[in-house]
C-alpha positions as CSV (number, residue, x, y, z in Angstrom):
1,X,-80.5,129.7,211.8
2,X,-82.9,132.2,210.3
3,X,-80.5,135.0,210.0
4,X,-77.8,133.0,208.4
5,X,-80.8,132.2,205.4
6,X,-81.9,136.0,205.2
7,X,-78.3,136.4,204.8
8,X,-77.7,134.4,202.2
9,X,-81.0,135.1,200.3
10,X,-79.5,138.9,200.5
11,X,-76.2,137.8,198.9
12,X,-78.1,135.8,196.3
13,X,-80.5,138.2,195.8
14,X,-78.1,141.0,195.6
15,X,-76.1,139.3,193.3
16,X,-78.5,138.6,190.4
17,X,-79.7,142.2,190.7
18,X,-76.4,143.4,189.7
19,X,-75.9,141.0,186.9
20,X,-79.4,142.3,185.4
21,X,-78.5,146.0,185.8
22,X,-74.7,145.0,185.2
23,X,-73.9,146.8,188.2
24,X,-70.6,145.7,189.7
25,X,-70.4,145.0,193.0
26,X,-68.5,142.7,195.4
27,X,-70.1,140.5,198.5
28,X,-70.8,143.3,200.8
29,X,-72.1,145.2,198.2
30,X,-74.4,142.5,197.2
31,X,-75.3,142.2,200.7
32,X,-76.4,145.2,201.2
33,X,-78.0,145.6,197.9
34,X,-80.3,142.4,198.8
35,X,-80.9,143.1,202.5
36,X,-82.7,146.3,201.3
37,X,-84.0,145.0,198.1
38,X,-85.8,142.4,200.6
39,X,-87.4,145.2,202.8
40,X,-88.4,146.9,199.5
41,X,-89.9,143.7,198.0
42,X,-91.5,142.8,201.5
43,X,-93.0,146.1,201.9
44,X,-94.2,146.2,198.3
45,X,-95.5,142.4,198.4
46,X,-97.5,144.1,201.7
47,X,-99.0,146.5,199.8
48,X,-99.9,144.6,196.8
49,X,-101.2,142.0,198.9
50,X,-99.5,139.3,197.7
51,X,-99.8,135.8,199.0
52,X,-96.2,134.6,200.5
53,X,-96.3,131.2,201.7
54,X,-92.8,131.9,203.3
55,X,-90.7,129.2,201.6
56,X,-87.5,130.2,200.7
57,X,-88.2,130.6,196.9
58,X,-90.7,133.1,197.4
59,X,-88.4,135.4,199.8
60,X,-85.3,134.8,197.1
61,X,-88.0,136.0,194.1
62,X,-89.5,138.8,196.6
63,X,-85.7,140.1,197.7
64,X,-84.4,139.9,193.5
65,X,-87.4,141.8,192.8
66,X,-86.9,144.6,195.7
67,X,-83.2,144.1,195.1
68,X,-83.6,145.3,191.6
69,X,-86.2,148.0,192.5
70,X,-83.9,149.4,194.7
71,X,-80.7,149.4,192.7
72,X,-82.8,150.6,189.9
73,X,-83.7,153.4,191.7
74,X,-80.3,154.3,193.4
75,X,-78.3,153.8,189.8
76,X,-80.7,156.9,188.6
77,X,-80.4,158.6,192.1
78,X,-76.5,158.8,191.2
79,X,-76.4,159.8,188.0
């Protein structure tokens, strides 16, 4: 059951991170896009040491956060 939630918090969180850069994407993109964004926001939450409680609100706002990082960072990486 986990990995069906991390999944969907990656489509989620993929999803609004294209909206807010207006990247255009469809669901495996989006995927993708929030899968990492999660292991960037994870690993910056770690380093920050921020306090997760681990509900799911927290890992969608950590994941959008990485999510945008990320494509953020691979949008300027492109161009």
């Amino acid at each position: 059951m986990g990995l069906i939630i991390w999944i969907i918090i990656g489509i989620v969180a993929g999803a609004i991170a294209s909206r807010v850069l207006n990247s255009g994407g469809g669901l495996i993109v989006n995927l993708v896009v929030g899968l990492i964004g999660s292991l960037v926001g994870g690993y910056l939450a770690k380093v920050l040491n921020l306090n997760i409680t681990g509900g799911i609100i927290d890992q969608l706002v950590i994941a959008t956060l990485g999510a945008i990082i990320f494509l953020f960072v691979w949008q300027k990486v492109r161009r």
